[in-house]
N, C-alpha and C positions, 0 to 999 in steps of 0.2 A: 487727403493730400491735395494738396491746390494747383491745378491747372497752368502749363506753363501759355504767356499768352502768344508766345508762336508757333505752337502747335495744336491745330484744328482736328478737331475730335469727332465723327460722325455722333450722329444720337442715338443711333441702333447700331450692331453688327449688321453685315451685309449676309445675307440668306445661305451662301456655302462658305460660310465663316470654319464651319466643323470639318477638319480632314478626314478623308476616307481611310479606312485600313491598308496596313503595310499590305506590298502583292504578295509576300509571301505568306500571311499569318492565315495558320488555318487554326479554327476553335478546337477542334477537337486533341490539336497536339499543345500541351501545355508543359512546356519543362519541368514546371517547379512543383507540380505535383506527382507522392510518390503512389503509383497506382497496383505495383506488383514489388512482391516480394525482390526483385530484382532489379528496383529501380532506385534503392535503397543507396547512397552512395557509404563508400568504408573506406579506409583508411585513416593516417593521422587527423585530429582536427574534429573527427564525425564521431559521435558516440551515441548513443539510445535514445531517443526522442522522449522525453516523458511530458508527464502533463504540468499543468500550472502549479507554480510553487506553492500562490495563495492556499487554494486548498489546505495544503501541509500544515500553512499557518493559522488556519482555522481551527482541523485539528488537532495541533499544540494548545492552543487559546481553550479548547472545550477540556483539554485533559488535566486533571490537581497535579502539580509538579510544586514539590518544596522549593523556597528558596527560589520564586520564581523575577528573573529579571530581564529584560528587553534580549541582552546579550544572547543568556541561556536558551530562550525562545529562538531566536536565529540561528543559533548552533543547532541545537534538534531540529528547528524545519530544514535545515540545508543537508542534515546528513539522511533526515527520512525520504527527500525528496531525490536523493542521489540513490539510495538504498531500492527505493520505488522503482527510479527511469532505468537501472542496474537490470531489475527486473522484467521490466520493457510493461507495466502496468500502472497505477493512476494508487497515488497512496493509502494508504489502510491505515485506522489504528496501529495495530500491533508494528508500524514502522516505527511510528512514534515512539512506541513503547521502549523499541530496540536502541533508538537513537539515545535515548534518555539512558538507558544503561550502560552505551558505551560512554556516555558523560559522567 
């Protein structure tokens, strides 16, 4: 982007360009990590954390399924990977397997 020519631009930042930390922030307390079983939030909205979908779609991709179409593939990874986080673990085969049967 080009330069407006009434505002003059140093050619470096000046040496305490970078702000120091908030007074209050201490490292060791970090919100948004969940570090004990109790730190876990629940209610509406919050449900089982599970792992990355891809996976799921990986193994869909490696399993023979008749009649295989883009569609079907997202149907069985979405319900394996729901079936997975349900369980609060990281998907298997045999989710797969399940998914495809209830389809």
């Amino acid at each position: 982007m080009a330069q407006q020519p009434n505002i003059e631009v140093p050619s470096r930042p000046p040496r305490d360009a970078a702000p120091g930390p908030a007074d209050n922030w201490d490292p060791a307390r970090r919100p948004g990590v969940i570090s004990a079983p109790g730190d876990m939030p629940t209610g509406p909205g919050f449900g089982t954390p599970g792992p990355d979908a891809g996976w799921v779609l990986g193994l869909v991709a490696r399993l023979e399924i008749p009649e295989r179409t883009p569609a079907l593939e997202a149907i069985v990874g979405a319900i394996a990977a729901a079936r997975a986080a349900a369980l609060g673990r990281a998907a298997v085969p045999e989710d797969v397997r399940v998914a495809l049967t209830l389809c």
